[in-house]
N, C-alpha and C positions, 0 to 999 in steps of 0.2 A: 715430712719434707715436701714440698713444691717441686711440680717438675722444673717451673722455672719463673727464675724471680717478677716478673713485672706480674702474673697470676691472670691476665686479662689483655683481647684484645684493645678495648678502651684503655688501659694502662700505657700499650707500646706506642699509640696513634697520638694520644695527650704528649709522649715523650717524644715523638716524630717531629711533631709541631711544633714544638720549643723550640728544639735544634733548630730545626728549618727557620721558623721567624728570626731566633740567632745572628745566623749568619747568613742571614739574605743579604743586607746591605755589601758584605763583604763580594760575595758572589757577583751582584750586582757591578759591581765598580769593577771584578775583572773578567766579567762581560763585556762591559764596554770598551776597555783595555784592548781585547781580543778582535771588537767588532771594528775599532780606529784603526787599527794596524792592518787588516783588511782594505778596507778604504784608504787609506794610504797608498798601498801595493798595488789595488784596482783601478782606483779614483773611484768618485761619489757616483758613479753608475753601479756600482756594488754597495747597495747601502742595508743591506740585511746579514747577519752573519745564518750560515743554512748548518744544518749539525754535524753533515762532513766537513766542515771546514774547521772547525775547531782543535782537530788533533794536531793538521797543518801547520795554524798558526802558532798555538804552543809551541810546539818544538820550534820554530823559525823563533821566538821570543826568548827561548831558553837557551837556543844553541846564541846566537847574539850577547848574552848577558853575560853570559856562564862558558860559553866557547868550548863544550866536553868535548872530548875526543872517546869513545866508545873503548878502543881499541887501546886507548890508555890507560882506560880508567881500570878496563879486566887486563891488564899487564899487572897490577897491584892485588889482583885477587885469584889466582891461581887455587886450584881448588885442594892442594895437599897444606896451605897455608891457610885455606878457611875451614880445615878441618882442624888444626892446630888452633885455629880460634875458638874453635867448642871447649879444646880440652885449657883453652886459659881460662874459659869463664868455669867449669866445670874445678879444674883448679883454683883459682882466686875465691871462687865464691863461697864455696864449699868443702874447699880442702882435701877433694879427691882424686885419683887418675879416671883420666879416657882413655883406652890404651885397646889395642885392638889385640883378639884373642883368639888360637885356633878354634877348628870347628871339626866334628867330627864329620866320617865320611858317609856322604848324602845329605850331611844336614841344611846345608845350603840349596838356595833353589832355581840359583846360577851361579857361573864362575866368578861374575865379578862382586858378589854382595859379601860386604865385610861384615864381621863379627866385635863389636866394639862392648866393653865389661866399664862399669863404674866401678870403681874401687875404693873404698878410705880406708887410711893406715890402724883406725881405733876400731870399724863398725864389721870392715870386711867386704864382701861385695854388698854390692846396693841393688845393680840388676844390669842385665843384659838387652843394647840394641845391635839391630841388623842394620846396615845402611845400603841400599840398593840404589845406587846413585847414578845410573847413564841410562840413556835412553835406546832401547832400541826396537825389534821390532814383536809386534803381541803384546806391549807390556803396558798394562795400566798407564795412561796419558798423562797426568794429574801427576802432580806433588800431595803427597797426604803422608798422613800417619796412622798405624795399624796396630792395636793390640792382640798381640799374640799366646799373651798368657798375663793374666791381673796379678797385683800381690793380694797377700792374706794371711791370715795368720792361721796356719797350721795346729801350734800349740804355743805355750807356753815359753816355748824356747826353741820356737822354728818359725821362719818365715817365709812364705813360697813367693822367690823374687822376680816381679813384675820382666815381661821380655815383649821391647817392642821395634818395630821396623818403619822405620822412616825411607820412604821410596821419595824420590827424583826423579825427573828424566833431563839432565842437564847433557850438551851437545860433545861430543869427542871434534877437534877440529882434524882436517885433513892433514892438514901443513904443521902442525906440530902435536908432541908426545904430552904435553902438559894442558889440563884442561883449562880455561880461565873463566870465570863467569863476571857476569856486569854486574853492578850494585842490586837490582832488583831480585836478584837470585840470591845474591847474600843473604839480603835480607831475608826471601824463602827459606833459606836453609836453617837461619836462626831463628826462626817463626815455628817452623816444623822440630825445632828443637826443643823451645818452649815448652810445646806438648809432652814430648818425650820428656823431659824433665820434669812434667808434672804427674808422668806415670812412674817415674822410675823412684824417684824421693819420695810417692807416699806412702805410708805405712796405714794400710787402716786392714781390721777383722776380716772383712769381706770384700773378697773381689769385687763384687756389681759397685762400690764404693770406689774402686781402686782409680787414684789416677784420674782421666779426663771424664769417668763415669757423673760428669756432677750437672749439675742444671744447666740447662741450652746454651741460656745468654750469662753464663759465666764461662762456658767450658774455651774460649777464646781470649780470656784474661791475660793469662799466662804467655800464650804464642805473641801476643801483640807486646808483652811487656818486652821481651828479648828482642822483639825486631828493633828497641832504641838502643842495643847495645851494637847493632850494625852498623848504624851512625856516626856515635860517638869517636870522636880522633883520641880519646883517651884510650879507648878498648879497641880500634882500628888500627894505630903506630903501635902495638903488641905482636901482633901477627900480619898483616898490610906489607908484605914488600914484594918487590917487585921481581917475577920472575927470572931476570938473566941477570940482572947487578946488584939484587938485593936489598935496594935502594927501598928505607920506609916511606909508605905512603905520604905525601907531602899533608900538609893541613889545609893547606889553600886549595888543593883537589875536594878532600872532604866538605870544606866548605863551600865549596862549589856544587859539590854531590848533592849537600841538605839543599842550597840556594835551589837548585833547579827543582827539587822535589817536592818542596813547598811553593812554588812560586803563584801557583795555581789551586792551593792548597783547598779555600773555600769551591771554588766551584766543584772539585772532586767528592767533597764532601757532601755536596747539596746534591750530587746525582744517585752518591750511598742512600742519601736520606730518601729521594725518589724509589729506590731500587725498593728499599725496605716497608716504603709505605704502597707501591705494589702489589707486593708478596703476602704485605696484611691484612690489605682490601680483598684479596682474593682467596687466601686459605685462612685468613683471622676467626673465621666463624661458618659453620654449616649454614647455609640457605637453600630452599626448596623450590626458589624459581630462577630459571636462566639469566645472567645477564651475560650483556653487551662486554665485555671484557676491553675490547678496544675503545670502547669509549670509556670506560674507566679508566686506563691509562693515559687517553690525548688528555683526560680532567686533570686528572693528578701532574700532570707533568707541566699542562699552563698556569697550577696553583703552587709547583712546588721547583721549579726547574725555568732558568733561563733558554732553556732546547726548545728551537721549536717542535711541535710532532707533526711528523711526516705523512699523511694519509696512504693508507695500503700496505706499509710496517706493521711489524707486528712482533717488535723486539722480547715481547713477555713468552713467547713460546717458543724462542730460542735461547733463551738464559736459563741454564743449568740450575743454579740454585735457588732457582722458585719450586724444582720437583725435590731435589735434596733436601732444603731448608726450610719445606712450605709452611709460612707464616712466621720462620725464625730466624730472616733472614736480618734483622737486628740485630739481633744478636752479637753481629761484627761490631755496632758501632757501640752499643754496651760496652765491650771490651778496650773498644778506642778508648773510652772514657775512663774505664777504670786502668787499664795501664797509665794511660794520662798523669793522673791524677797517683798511680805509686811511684811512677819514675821521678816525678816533679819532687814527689814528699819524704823518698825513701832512697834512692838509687841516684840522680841527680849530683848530688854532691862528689859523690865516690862512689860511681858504680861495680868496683870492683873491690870492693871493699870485702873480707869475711862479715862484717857484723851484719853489712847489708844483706850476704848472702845466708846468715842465717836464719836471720829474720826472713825470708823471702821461704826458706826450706822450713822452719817450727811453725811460723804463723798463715802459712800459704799451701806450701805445695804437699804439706805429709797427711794432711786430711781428703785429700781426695774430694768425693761429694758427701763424705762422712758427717759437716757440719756444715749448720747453711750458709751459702754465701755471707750475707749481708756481716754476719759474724766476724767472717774469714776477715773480710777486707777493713768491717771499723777495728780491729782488733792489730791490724797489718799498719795501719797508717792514720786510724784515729776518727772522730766523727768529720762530716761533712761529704765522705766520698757515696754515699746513698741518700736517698731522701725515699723516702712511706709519701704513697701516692694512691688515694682511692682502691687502697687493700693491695698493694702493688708493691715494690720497691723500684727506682728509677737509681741512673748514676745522675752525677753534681755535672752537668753538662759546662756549668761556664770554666770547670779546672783544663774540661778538655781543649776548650776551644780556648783557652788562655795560652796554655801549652802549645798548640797549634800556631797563637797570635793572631788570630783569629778576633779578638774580643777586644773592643773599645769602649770608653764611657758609654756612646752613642746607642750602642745596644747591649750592652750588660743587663740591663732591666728588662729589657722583650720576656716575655715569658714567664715572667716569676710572679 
């Protein structure tokens, strides 16, 4: 088995470049979007948009369109109801409880981390997570997830059940007892979920296989496929109400939610695609003479990025996952594409569906890194969601960027 599917820095850079040619035109148009609305506000004595100013006008264009209110929208998300959301998909999908379970004494590694058991009525337990969910002080920064113990198979008729901990650092507010989080946390939480579900459901021989143990730029599949069940107002009116009247999340909030979070969708995307071609200019391969580093970034960013670069910046040795992810930081949008592209063809219709979620638990999550990718996913949802690329595997970039909306006559052909 491959460490990981693309086999080759020329593979990721080839796939880089698609994308980016992609959806440049898109990018492009809400550049100028961003840069008119500027000059507007300024008059034509401002005629460059500079790369602080960009977060500014977003949000001024979003809060205008979409009118959030912040403090509304986490009125609807209270965190004992987005917990109650795991256990609907865990139940619908699957057919089993989340149900929180004692712990014995010491086993915990603070007071506030619960103890949560998957359970099915036919199989029995499945496996045990920890959820250590508030933030305070000493404690790992980050949202991630931790395997504590792999599954495997014992013998013949035992299985040692996978136990993992999903950490948090979501805010306790002053002024009240109930936590609420904003959609972006949701969706963290169901992200981080993802994972845990893909350790907890698989069954395979050996540990070092178990679960998220699988190839780089697959092991993100999973996490990204559950953050569309955030979204959706079918799986959000389930659990979504509101903390003091109960009141289900409206639809036209949700739609409002997606509105603003796409709204901008290409350019977000074309600065992943910057980030990642980066990451593989710089750890993609061993070289034995120095470079200029920052001028390999001001390159990449006038070839791939409407930003201008800023001289005396030096953004690459403050970003985290160029030292975590060196060279893999693809990896994310691999995963864009292949959620993409099962939500659209599997999940979509009825995301909540058991058939969906079986399919999702036989043909996905119980192999772990036990069978290769490329397998997993034509076998989940059929050919077309990989393409064979100069001894590589690549994902079908135009399902992603369809899904996204992203993609028009105009540039559907770029790159193929």
């Amino acid at each position: 088995m491959q460490l990981n599917m693309a086999s080759s820095p020329e593979v990721v850079v080839s796939f880089l470049q698609e994308m980016s040619n992609m959806v440049k035109e898109k990018a492009d148009e809400e550049f100028n979007t961003i840069r008119n609305l500027k000059r507007d506000v300024c008059g034509q004595r401002c005629v460059d948009l500079e790369p602080w100013d960009e977060a500014y006008y977003t949000t001024m264009m979003k809060s205008s369109a979409y009118n959030l209110d912040s403090a509304v929208v986490a009125s609807y998300f209270s965190l004992p109801q987005c917990i109650e959301g795991l256990k609907l998909l865990v139940k619908s999908l699957f057919g089993a409880s989340f149900d929180s379970v004692p712990m014995a004494p010491g086993e915990s590694w603070h007071p506030d981390v619960l103890k949560m058991c998957i359970h099915h009525p036919e199989e029995g337990d499945l496996g045990f997570l920890y959820l250590d969910l508030f933030s305070r002080k000493g404690k790992y920064p980050g949202c991630a997830t931790f395997a504590i113990k792999g599954g495997r198979k014992i013998s013949e008729t035992e299985y040692q059940l996978p136990v993992m901990a999903l950490v948090f650092n979501f805010s306790r507010s002053h002024d009240s007892s109930i936590v609420r989080l904003n959609h972006s946390e949701l969706e963290t939480l169901f992200h981080e979920f993802g994972h845990a579900l893909h350790a907890l459901l698989s069954r395979t021989d050996y540990q070092h296989f178990a679960g998220t143990r699988v190839a780089l730029d697959f092991a993100e599949t999973p996490s990204n496929l559950f953050e569309y069940y955030a979204r959706d107002y079918r799986v959000l009116k389930k659990f979504a109400r509101h903390y003091s009247t109960g009141e289900v999340i409206p639809e036209k909030l949700v739609k409002s939610l997606n509105g603003a979070r796409d709204m901008f969708a290409a350019t977000e995307l074309q600065r992943q695609i910057f980030y990642a071609l980066v990451d593989q200019t710089l750890f993609g391969e061993q070289l034995s003479v120095p470079r200029d580093t920052n001028s390999i970034v001001a390159h990449l960013k006038r070839q791939h990025s409407n930003e201008k670069h800023v001289e005396g910046t030096h953004m690459h040795i403050r970003f985290s996952h160029f030292l975590t992810y060196g060279a893999g930081y693809y990896s994310y949008l691999y995963a864009k594409c292949f959620a993409a592209t099962i939500w659209k063809k599997l999940c979509q219709e009825d995301p909540l569906s058991p058939t969906t979620g079986t399919l999702l638990r036989t043909k996905l999550l119980q192999y772990g890194g036990a069978k290769e990718p490329a397998d997993l996913l034509t076998d989940l949802v059929g050919d077309g969601i990989v393409r064979y690329h100069n001894g590589g595997i690549v994902p079908d970039v135009t399902s992603c960027l369809e899904e996204m909306k992203l993609l028009d006559d105009t540039n559907r052909h770029v790159g193929k």
